[in-house]
C-alpha positions in Angstrom: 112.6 10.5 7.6 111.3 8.0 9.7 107.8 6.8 8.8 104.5 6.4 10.3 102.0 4.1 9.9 99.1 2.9 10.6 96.3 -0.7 10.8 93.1 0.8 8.7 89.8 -1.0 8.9 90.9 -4.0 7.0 94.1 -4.5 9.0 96.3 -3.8 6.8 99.5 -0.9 7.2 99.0 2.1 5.2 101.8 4.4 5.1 100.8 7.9 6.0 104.1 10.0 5.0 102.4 11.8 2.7 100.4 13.6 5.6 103.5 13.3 7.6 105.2 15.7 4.9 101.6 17.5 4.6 102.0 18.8 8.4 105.9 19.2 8.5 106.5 16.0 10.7 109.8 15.1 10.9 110.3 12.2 13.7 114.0 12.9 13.7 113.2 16.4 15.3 109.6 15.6 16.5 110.9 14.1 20.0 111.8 17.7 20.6 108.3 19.3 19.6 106.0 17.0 21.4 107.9 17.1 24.6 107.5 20.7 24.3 103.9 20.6 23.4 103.0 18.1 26.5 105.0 20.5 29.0 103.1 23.6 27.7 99.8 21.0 27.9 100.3 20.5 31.7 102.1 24.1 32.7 98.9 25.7 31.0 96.3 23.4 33.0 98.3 24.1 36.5 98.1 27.9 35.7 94.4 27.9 35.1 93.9 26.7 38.3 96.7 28.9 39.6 98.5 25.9 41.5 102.3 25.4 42.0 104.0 22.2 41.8 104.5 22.3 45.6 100.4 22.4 45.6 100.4 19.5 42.6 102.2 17.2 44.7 100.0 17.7 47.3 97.1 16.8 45.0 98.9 13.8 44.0 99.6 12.7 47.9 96.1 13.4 48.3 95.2 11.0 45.7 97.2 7.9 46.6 100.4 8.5 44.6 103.3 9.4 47.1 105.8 8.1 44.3 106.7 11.5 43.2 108.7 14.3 44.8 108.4 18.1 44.2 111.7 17.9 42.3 110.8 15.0 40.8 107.7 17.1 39.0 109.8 19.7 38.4 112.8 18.1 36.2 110.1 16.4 34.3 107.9 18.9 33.8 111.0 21.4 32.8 112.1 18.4 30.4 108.8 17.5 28.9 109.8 13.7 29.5 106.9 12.3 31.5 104.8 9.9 30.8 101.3 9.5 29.6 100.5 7.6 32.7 102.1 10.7 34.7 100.0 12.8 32.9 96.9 11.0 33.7 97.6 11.1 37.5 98.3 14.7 36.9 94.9 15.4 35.5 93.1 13.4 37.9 94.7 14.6 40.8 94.0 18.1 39.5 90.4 17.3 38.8 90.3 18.2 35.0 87.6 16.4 33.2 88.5 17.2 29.7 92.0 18.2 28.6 92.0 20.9 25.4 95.4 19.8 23.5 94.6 22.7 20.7 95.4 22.4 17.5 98.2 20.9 15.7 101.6 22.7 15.9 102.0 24.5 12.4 104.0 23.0 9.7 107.8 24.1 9.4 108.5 25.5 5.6 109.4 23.0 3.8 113.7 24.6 3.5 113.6 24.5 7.6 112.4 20.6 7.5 115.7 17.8 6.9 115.5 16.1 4.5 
C-alpha cells in the first residue's frame, strides 16, 4: 500500500498509515473512489439547483471561462477526472458559497481491502 504522509507542526514527516488502514484507504484503489466521490460532489450541487450541463456552461460563459464545451463537461463530469481548479470555476459560476463534501466514505472490511 502506498503511504501517506504528512509535515506536522515541527516540520517534520509523520507517517499516517495507521489512520490510512483505520479508514480503509487503499491509494492503489483510492483513484477510483475519490473520482467518484468529486463527480457525485458536483452532479448533487447542479441538481439542487436543478440545472443541466447545457445551463452550466452557460454559467461558465457567463463568467469569463469560454474554455469548456458542453461535451467537454460532460466526459469529465461522467469520468470524475476534473480538476480542482475546474471545480472551483464550477462552483463560482454556479454561485455556491459553501460546498458540503459529507462525511468520509465508509471503510471497506478489512478481507475486501489488498493487501
Amino acid at each position: 500500500m502506498n503511504r501517506i504522509t504528512h509535515f506536522d507542526a515541527e516540520s517534520h514527516i509523520r507517517d499516517i498509515s495507521p489512520i490510512n488502514e483505520t479508514i480503509g484507504l487503499d491509494l492503489s484503489t483510492a483513484r477510483t473512489d475519490w473520482n467518484k466521490e468529486a463527480r457525485r460532489i458536483l452532479k448533487s450541487e447542479l441538481a439542487r439547483r436543478d440545472l443541466t450541463y447545457k445551463q452550466l456552461l452557460k454559467q461558465l460563459h457567463e463568467a469569463g471561462i469560454t474554455e469548456e464545451t458542453e461535451r467537454s463537461i460532460v466526459n469529465k463530469v461522467s469520468r470524475g477526472t476534473f480538476s480542482f481548479a475546474f471545480f472551483i470555476m464550477c462552483m463560482r459560476a454556479l454561485g455556491a458559497g459553501q460546498i458540503d463534501i459529507g462525511p468520509l466514505p465508509e471503510p471497506r472490511p478489512k478481507d475486501e481491502r489488498k493487501g
